[in-house]
C-alpha positions in Angstrom: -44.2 24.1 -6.6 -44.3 22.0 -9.9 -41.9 24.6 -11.1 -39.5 25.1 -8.4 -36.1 23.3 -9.6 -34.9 22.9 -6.3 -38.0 20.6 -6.1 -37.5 19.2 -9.2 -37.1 14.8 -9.1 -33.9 15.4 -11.9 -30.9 13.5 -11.8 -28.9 16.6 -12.2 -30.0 19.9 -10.1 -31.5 23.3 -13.3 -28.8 25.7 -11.9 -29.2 27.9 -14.4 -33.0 28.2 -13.2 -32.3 28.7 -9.6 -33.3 31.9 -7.8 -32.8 33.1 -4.7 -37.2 33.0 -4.5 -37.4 30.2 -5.1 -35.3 29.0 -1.8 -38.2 29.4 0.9 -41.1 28.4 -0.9 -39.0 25.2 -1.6 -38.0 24.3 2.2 -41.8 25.1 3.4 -42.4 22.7 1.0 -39.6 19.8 1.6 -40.7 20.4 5.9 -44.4 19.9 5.3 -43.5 16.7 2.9 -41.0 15.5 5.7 -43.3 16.1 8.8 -46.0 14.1 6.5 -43.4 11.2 6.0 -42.9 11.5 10.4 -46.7 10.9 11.1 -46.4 7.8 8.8 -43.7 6.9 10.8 -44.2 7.4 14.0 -48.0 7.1 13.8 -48.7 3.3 12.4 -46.1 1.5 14.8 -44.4 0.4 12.3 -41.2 -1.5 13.5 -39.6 -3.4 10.0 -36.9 -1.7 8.3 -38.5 -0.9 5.0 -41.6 0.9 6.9 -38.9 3.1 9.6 -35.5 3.0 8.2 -36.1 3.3 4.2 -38.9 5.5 4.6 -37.0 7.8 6.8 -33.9 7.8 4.4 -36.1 8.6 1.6 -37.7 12.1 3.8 -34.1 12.8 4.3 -33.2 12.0 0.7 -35.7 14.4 -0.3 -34.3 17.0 1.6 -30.7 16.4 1.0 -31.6 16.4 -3.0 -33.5 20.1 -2.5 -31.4 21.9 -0.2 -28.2 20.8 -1.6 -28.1 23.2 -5.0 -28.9 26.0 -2.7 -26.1 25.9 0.1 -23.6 25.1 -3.1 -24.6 28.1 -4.9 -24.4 30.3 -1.4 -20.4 29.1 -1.3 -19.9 29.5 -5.3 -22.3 32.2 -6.2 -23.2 34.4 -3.4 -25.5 37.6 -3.7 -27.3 40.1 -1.5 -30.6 38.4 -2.7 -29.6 34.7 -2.2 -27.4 35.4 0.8 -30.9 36.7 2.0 -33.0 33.8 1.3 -30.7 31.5 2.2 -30.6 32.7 5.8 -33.9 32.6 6.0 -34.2 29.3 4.7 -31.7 27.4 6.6 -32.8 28.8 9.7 -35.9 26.7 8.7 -34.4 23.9 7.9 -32.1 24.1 11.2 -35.4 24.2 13.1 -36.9 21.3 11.6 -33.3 19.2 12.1 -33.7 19.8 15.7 -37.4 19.2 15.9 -36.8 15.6 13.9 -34.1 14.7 16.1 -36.0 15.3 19.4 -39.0 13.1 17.3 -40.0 10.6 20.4 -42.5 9.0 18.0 -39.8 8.2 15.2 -37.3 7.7 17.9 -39.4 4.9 19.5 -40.1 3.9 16.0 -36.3 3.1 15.2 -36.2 1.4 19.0 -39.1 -0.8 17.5 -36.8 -2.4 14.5 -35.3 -6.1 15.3 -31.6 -5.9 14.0 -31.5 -9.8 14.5 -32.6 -10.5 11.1 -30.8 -7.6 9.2 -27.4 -7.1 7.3 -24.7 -5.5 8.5 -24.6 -2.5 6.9 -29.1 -2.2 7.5 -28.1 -3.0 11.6 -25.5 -0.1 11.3 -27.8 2.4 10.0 -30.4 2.1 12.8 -27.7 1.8 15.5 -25.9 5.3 14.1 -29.5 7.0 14.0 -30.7 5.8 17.5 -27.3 7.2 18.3 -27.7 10.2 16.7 -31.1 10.7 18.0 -29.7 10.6 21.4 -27.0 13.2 20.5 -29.9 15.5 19.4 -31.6 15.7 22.7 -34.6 13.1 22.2 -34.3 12.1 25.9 -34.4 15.5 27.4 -37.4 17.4 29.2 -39.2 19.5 27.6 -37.9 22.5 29.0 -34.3 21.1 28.1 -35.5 20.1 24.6 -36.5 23.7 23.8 -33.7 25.3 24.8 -31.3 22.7 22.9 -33.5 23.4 19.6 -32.6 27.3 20.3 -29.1 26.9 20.4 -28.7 24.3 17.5 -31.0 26.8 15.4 -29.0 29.8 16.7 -25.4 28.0 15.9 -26.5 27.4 12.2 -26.9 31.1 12.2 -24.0 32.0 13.2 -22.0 29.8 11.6 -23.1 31.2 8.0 -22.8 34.8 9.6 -18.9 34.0 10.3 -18.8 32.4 6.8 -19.7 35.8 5.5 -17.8 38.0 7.2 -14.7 36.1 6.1 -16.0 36.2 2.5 -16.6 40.0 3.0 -13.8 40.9 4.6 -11.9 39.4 2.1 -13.5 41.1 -0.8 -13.2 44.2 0.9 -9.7 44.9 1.1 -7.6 45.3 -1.9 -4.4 47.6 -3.1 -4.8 49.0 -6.4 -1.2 48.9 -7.7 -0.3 51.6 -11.0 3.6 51.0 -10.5 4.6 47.8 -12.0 8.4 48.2 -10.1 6.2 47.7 -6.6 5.4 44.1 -8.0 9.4 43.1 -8.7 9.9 39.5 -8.2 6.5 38.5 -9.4 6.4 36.2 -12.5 5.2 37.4 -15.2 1.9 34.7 -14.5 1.0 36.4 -11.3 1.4 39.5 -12.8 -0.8 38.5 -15.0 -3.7 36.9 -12.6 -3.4 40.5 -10.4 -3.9 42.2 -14.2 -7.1 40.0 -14.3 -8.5 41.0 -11.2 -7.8 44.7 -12.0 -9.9 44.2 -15.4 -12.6 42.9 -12.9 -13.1 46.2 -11.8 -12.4 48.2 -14.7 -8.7 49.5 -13.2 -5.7 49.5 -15.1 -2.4 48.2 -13.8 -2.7 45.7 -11.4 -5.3 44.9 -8.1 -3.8 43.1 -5.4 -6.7 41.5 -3.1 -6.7 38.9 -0.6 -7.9 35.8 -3.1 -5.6 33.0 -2.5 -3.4 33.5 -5.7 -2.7 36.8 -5.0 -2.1 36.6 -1.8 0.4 33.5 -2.5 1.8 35.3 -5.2 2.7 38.5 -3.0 4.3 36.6 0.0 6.2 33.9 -1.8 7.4 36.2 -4.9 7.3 39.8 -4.1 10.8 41.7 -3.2 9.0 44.4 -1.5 9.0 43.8 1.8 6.4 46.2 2.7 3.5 45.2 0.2 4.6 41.9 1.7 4.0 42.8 4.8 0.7 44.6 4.2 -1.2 41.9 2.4 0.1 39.9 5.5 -1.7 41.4 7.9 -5.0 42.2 5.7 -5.1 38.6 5.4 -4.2 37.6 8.7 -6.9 39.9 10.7 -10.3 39.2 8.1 -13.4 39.9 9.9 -11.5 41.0 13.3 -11.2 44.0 15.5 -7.7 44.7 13.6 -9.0 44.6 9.8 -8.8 47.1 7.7 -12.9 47.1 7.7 -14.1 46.3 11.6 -17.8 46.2 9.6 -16.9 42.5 9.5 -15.4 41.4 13.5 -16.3 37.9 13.8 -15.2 38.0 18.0 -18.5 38.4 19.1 -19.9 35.5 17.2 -16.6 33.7 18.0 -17.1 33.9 21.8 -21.4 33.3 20.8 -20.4 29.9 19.2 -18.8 28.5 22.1 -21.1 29.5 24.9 -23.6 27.7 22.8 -21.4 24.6 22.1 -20.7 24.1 25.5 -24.1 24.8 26.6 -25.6 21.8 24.6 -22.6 19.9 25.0 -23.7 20.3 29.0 -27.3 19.4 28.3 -26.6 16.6 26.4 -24.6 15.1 29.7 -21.4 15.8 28.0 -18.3 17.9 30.4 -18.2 19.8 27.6 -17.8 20.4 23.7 -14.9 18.4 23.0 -16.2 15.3 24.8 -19.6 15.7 22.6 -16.9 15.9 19.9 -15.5 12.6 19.8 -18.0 10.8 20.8 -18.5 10.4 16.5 -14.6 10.2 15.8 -12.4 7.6 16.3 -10.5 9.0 19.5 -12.2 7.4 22.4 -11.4 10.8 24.5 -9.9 14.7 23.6 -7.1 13.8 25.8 -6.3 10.9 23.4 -6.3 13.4 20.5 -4.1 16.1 22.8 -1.9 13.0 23.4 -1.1 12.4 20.5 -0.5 15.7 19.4 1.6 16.3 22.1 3.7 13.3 20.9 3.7 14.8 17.4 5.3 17.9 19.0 7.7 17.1 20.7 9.5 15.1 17.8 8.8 17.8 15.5 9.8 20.8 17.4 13.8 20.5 17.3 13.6 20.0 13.1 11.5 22.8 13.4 13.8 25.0 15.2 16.9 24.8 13.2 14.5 25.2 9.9 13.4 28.4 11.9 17.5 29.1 12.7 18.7 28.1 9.1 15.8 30.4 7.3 16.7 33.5 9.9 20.3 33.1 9.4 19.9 32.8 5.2 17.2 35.9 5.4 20.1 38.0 7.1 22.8 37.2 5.1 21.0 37.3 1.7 18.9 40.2 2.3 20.0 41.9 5.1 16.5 41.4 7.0 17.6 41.5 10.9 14.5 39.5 12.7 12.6 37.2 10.3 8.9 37.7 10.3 5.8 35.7 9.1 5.5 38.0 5.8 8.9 37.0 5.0 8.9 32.8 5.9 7.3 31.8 2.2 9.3 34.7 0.3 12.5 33.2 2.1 11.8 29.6 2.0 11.5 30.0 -1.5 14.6 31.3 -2.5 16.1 29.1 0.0 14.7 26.2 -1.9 15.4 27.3 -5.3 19.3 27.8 -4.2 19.8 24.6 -1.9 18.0 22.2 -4.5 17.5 23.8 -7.7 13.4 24.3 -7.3 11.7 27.0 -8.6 8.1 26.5 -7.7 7.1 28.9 -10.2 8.7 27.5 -13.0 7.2 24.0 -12.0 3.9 25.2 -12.7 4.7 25.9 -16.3 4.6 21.9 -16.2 0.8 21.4 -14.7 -1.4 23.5 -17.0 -4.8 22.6 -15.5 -6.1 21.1 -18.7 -3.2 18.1 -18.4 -3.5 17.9 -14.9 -6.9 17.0 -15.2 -6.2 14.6 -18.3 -3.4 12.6 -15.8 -5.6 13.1 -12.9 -8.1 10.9 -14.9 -5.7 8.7 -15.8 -4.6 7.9 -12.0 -8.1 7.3 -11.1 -8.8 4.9 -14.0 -5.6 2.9 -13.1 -6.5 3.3 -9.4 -10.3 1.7 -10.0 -10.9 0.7 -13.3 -13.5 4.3 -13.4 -13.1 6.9 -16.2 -14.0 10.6 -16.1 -16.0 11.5 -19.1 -16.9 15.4 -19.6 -20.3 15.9 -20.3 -21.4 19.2 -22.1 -24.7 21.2 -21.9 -25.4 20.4 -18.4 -26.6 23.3 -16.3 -23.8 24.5 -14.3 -23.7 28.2 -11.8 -20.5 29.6 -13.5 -19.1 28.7 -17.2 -15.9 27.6 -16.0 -18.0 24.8 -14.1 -17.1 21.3 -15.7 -19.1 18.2 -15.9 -18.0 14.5 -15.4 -20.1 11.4 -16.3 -18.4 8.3 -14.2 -18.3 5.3 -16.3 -18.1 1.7 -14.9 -15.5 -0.8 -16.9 -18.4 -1.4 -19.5 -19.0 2.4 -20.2 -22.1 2.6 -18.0 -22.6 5.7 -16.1 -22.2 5.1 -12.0 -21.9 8.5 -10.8 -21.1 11.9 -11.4 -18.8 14.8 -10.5 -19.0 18.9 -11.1 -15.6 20.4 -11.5 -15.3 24.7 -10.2 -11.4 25.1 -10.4 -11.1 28.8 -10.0 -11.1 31.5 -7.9 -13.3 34.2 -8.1 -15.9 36.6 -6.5 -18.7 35.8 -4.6 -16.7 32.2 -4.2 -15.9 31.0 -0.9 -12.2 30.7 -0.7 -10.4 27.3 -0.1 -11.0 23.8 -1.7 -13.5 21.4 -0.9 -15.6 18.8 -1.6 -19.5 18.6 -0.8 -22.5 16.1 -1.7 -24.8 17.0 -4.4 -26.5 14.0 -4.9 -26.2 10.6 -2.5 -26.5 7.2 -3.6 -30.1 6.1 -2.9 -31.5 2.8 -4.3 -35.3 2.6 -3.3 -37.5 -0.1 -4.6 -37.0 0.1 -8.6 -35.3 3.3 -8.6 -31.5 4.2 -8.3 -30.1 7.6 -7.6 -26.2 7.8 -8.8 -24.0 9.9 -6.3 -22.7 12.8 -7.2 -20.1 15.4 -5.8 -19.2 19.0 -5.9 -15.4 19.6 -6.1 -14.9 22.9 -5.6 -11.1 25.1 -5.7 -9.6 28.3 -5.6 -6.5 27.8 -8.5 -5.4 30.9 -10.4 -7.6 32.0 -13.7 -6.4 31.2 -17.5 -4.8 34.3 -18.4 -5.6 35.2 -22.2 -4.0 32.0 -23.9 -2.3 30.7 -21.7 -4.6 28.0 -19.4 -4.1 27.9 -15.5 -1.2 27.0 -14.6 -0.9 24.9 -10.8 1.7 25.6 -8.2 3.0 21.6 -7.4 1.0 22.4 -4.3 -2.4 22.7 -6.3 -1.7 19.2 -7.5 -1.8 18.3 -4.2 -4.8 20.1 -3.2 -6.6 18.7 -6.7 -5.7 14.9 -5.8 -7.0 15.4 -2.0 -10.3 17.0 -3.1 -10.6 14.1 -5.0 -10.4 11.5 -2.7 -13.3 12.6 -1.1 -15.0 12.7 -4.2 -13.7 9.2 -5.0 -15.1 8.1 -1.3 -18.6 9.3 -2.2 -19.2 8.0 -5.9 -17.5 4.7 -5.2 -19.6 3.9 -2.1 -21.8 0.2 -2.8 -23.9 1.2 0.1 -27.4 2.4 -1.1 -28.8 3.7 1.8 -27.6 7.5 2.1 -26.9 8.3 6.0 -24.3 5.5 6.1 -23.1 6.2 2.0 -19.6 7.4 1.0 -18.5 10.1 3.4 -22.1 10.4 5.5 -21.9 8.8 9.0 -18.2 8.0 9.1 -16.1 9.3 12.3 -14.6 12.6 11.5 -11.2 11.4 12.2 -11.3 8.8 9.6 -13.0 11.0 6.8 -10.2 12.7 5.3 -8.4 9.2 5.1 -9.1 9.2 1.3 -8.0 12.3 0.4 -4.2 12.4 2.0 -4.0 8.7 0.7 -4.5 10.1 -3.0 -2.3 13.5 -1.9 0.9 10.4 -2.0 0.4 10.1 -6.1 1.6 13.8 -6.4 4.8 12.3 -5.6 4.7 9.5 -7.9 6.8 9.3 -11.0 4.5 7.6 -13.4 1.6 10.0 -12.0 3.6 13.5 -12.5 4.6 12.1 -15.9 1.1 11.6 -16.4 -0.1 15.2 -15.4 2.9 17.6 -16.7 3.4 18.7 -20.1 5.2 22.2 -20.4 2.9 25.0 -21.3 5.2 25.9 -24.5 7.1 22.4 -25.3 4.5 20.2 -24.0 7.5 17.9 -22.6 6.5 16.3 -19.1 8.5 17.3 -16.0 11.7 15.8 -16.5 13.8 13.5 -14.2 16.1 16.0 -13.2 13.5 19.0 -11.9 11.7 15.3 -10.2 14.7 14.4 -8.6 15.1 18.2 -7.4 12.0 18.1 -6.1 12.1 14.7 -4.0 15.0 16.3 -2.4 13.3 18.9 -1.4 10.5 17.3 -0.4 10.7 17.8 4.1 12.0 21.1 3.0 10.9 22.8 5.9 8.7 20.0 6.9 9.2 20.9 10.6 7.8 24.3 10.8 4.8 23.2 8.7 3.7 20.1 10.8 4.2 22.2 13.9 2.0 24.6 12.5 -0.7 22.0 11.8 -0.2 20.5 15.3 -0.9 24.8 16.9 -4.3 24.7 14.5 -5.3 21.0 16.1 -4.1 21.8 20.0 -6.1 25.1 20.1 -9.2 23.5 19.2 -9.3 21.1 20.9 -8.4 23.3 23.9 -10.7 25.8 23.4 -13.5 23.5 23.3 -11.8 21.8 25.9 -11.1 24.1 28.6 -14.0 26.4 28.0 -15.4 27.9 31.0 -18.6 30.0 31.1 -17.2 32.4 33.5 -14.7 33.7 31.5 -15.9 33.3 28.1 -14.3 32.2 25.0 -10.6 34.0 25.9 -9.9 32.7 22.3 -6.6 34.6 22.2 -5.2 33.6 25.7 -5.9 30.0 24.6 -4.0 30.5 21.2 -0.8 32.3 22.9 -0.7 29.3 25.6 -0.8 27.1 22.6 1.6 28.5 20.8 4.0 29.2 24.2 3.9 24.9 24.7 4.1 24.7 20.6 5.2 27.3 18.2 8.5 28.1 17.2 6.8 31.1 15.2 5.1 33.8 17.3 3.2 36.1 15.2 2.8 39.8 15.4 -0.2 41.0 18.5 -2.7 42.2 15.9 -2.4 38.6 14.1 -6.0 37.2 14.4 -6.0 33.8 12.8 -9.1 32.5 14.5 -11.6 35.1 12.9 -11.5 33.7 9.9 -10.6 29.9 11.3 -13.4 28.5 8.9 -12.8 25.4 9.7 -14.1 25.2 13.4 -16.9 28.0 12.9 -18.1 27.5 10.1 -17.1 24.1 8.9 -17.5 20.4 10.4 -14.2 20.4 12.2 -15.0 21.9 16.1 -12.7 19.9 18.2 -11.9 17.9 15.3 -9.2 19.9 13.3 -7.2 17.0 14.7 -8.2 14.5 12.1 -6.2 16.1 9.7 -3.5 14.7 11.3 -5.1 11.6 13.0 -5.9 10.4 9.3 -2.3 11.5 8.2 -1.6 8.7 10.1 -4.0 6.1 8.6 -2.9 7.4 5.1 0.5 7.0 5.2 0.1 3.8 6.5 -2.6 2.8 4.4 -0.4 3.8 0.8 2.9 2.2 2.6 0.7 -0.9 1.4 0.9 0.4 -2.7 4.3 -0.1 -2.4 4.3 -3.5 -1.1 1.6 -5.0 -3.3 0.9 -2.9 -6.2 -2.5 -3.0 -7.8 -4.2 -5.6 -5.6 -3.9 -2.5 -2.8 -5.8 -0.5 -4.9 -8.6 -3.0 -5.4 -8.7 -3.9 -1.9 -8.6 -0.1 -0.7 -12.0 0.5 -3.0 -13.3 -2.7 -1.5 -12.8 -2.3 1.9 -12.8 1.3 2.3 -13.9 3.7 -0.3 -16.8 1.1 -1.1 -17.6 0.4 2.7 -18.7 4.4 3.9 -19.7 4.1 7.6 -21.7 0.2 7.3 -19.1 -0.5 9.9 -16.7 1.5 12.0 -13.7 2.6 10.5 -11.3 1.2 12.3 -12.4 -2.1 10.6 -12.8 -0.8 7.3 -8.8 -0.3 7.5 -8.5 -3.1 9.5 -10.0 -4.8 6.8 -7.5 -3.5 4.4 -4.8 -3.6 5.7 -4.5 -6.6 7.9 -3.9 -5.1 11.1 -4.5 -1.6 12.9 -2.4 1.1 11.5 1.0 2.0 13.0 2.4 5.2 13.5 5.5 4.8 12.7 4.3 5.3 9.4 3.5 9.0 9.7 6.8 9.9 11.5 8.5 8.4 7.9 5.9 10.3 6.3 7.0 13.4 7.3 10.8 13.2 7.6 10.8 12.2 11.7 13.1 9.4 13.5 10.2 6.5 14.6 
């Protein structure tokens, strides 16, 4: 074991050195040591908080620090081999989760500890775990017990077999494209990024696949509305019955997933998966959440209609197309948007090369809180586009640490996210610094030219790094309650829309453009341009999110073991009460919904929105005060993690609960 790196006590994880052997031997290893630290536990009725709580964080520390590499490489790096051995190994790890949880020894042990004489932020940590030990079936029967251990080992399962069939499915559908008139309308960049993924394979020409460049690149760009319309529905029907390869149908595990959810949902005492939902979010109840979604609607829905009206009307007139459809919306809108105000979005990204970017990203974040990004070289990384940060305090000492995997690629999960490689642990005389995965799917450098990012990817970039921000600023040493562990749901993505505002912020954009050729930055006028266009379409896109949020919630909701999941008849009623857009029968959207099935967000997609709220809110308060928001926000917020709820930690911040009128302005809507 002494030469297994995923057991290795390093600050920084040996990628290069990871196989996928080494995975089980590893997790046999980081159980036994975890059952060991249990008997200890459990065993010596123990009851301070050093002997329960700090010797249970460092068991899960341990863990955290060995499993972590491995579930990063599966989303970044996948292969037959490790795909294989991780399966096997988080299955393991799944099982143990469950048995911990139902622990009555360390459960009792945690009952044991007097919160009387602790701080807040130690009295927090016990009362989240006795709550979480409750919400993994400690108090149930045996029998009950068992069975809740089977489906929470058999939901981990599944939820990395729907993972890869998205993954797959995407990979396995591509148009090989010899013709270059077929791609008129692309830039000569995209053009460029498909050549790329052609020389992948050894083609010539072109290779149009379903990665997220190409596939933005065809439906916003290309004039042919049938490869528009065929990359369309190969993206929109991944790992379904309608894909071009069935191989990969997620239904069954779709319908799998929620039996199960509602099943332990029901054993737990809960009416069903959405009420076992939010009883860790900020919503008190799913109606609440439905509520306010509803609300949302309803002002939203008439902008989106005559956006709807205004883009079928322009489609017919400028290219004679007689019934608008969802493979034309983002090739329409976008020459809608370059007539009515003068944006090309294309020829904004010749402004954000990725190196500047980066460069005024670190800029921001060093105005923001007083931190610099330093790149580190000759750390062991999975891919050699992977960068390193060092995060330096105001005195140049290193707090923390962030890798950087910008582009797309295969084997790479698509998307953009941000994930926890290392917590912040203080324990007795030694510190661990946090560090964070941020992981995204931009388009590749293309010979000499570097990546260039869509305005949009700018957004994306800033969000992922509020999270990352939330983890490596976090003062709280003890890792369940740290950074972004432990906080409600609803609250979590907080950080990341409040830092998606600074895309729209003069002094930032000037900070992260510089033209590709000129190196000017985006100038006032193309700003201007693109402030006005801004809500373009605003509508249709915040109805859209408000269809994504209703239908889980719904399906979770409303699930009923006698008819199963009926995932589609829930999504048409949705979008019958909702959508102004009804996509084609064969679309199959929730096959490859990663988010609910394979992700954190079951019943929960609502706290993209929820949070909108809080962030728009929360940066209103930049523009009132300036700096001293900035300081109090890392204070009170990215500082606090979950050491108390966080309705106080904004609260705290801001002076007062947050209104919503605040997100109605934010996206263009009458209060």
């Amino acid at each position: 074991m002494t030469t297994n790196p995923l057991l290795a006590d390093t600050d920084l994880p040996d990628f290069a050195a990871i196989r996928p052997e080494h995975l089980v031997p590893a997790v046999e290893h980081m159980i036994a040591d975890a059952r060991a630290a249990a008997d200890r536990i459990g065993g010596s009725n123990a009851s301070d908080f050093a002997d329960v709580v700090l010797a249970s964080e460092r068991a899960g520390f341990a863990i955290s620090r060995g499993w972590s590499p491995a579930g990063h490489l599966h989303s970044v790096a996948d292969t037959p081999e490790l795909r294989t051995a991780y399966a096997e190994a988080q299955a393991m790890l799944a099982e143990y989760g469950m048995e911990a949880g139902q622990d009555p020894r360390l459960f009792a042990a945690f009952n044991r500890v007097d919160l009387a004489p602790l701080s807040q932020t130690e009295a927090r940590t016990v009362e989240l775990a006795r709550r979480d030990f409750a919400l993994s079936g400690v108090g149930l029967d045996d029998q009950a017990k068992t069975q809740f251990r089977k489906i929470g080992v058999e939901l981990n399962r599944l939820s990395t077999e729907f993972s890869n069939a998205v993954l797959d499915s995407t990979e396995a559908w591509s148009e090989h494209v010899t013709d270059e008139a077929l791609l008129s309308g692309l830039t000569d960049n995209a053009k460029a990024i498909l050549a790329s993924y052609a020389a992948e394979k050894e083609l010539d020409g072109w290779l149009v696949t379903l990665r997220e460049p190409s596939v933005q690149a065809i439906l916003t760009q290309a004039d042919n509305r049938d490869l528009r319309a065929r990359v369309a529905k190969a993206y929109a029907t991944r790992a379904s019955d309608q894909a071009h390869d069935t191989s990969h149908d997620n239904s069954a595990r779709i319908d799998r997933i929620l039996a199960l959810r509602h099943e332990a949902a029901r054993l737990l005492g809960f009416k069903d998966a959405a009420a076992r939902s939010v009883e860790t979010k900020m919503a008190q109840s799913a109606d609440e959440a439905l509520a306010f979604l509803s609300d949302l609607a309803v002002r939203a829905r008439p902008l989106a209609e005559r956006e709807l009206a205004e883009a079928s009307a322009y489609a017919a007139e400028t290219f004679g197309i007689d019934k608008l459809e969802p493979w034309d919306l983002g090739y329409v809108a976008e020459h809608m948007r370059r007539e009515r105000f003068g944006v090309d979005r294309e020829a904004i990204r010749a402004y954000f090369p990725l190196p500047r970017v980066m460069e005024g990203t670190i800029a921001l974040i060093e105005r923001l809180y007083g931190i610099r990004l330093v790149e580190r070289t000759g750390v062991s990384v999975w891919n050699e586009d992977v960068r390193y940060y060092d995060v330096q305090d105001k005195n140049g000492d290193i707090v923390a640490g962030v890798y950087c995997d910008f582009h797309a690629r295969a084997g790479k999960r698509g998307g953009a996210w941000m994930d926890v490689c290392r917590p912040r642990f203080r324990d007795a005389d030694r510190y661990h610094r946090p560090v964070a995965y941020l992981t995204c799917n931009f388009p590749p450098a293309t010979g000499d030219t570097p990546a260039l990012l869509a305005h949009g990817d700018v957004v994306t970039l800033l969000h992922e790094f509020g999270h990352v921000l939330h983890h490596l600023l976090t003062e709280v040493d003890l890792p369940s309650i740290g950074g972004i562990s432990g906080v409600e749901w609803d609250a979590v993505e907080l950080p990341s829309q409040f830092m998606e505002n600074f895309a729209w912020d003069r002094d930032t954009l000037t900070a992260l453009s510089a033209h590709v050729q000129t190196g000017e930055p985006l100038p006032d006028d193309l700003f201007a341009k693109m402030l006005a266009a801004r809500r373009f379409q605003a509508g249709l896109f915040l109805l859209r999110q408000i269809e994504f949020a209703t239908f889980d919630l719904r399906l979770h909701r409303d699930y009923d073991p006698a008819q199963g999941g009926r995932v589609m008849d829930v999504l048409n009623s949705v979008r019958d009460e909702v959508a102004v857009i009804r996509p084609p029968e064969w679309n199959r959207f929730p096959h490859s919904f990663a988010h609910i099935f394979a992700g954190g967000y079951a019943a929960g997609y609502y706290s993209y929105l929820w949070a909108e709220l809080l962030s728009a809110d929360a940066f209103a308060a930049f523009a009132e005060e300036g700096q001293a928001a900035g300081d109090r926000f890392r204070r009170e917020v990215l500082a606090r993690g979950a050491s108390r709820p966080a309705a106080e930690n904004f609260r705290a911040f801001r002076g007062r609960p947050p209104e919503p009128d605040a997100l109605l302005r934010h996206h263009g809507l009458a209060a």
